[in-house]
C-alpha positions in Angstrom: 24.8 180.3 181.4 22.1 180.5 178.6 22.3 184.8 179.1 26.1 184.6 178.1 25.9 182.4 175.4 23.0 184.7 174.4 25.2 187.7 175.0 28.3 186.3 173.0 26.1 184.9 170.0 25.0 188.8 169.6 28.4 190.2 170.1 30.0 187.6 167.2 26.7 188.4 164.6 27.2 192.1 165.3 30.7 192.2 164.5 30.2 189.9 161.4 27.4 192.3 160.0 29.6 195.2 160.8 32.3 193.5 159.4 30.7 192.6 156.0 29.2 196.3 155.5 32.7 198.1 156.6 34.3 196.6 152.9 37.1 198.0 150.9 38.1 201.1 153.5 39.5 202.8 150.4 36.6 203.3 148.6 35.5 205.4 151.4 38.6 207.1 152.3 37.9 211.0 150.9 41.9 211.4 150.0 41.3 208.1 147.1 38.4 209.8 145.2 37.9 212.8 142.6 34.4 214.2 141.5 32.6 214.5 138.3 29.3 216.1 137.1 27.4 213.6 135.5 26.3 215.6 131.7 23.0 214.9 129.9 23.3 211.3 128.0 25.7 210.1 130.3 24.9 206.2 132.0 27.2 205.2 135.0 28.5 202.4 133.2 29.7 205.0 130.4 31.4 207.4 133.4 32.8 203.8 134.8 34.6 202.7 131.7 35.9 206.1 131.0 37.5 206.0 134.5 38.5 202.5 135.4 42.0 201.7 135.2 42.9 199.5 132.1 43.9 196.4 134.0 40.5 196.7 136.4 37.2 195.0 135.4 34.8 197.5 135.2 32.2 195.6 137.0 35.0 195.7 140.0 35.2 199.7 139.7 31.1 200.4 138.6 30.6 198.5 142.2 33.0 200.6 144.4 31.4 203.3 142.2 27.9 202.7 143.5 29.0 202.3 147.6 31.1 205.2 147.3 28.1 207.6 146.0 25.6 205.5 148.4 23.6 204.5 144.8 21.0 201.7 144.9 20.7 201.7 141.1 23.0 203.1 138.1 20.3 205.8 137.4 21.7 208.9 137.5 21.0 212.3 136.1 22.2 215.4 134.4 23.7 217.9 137.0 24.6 214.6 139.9 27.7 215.2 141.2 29.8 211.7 141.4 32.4 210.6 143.7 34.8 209.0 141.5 37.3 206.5 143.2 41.2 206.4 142.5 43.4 203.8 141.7 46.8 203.2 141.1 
């Protein structure tokens, strides 16, 4: 009895953790993004205001920006190449 409630409390944390790292599906679908090449001077928060949608808070769009180019900070340099994602 203990080895299935062992087995079942690992199955339920695995899918939570799966679960909370899977997020927004279309920040990693490849038809919802374009590219850009990141130019001497430019700061990602720069290249995420430029492309966020008006009505989105660029917080919102500099995150999906970061998990959709795998970044673990917003330094970047001249000559990167960006996935940048779409919205409607």
């Amino acid at each position: 009895m203990l080895v299935i409630g062992v087995l079942m409390l690992a199955a339920f944390t695995s899918g939570a953790i799966i679960h909370a790292y899977a997020g927004d599906k279309s920040v990693l679908d490849p038809n919802t993004y374009s590219k850009v090449i990141v130019t001497s001077g430019d700061t990602l928060w720069r290249i995420a205001d430029e492309y966020a949608p008006e009505h989105e808070d660029i917080r919102h769009y500099l995150n999906d920006l970061m998990k959709l180019n795998k970044l673990k900070s917003s330094t970047i340099q001249a000559g990167d190449v960006l996935l940048l994602p779409k919205r409607d």
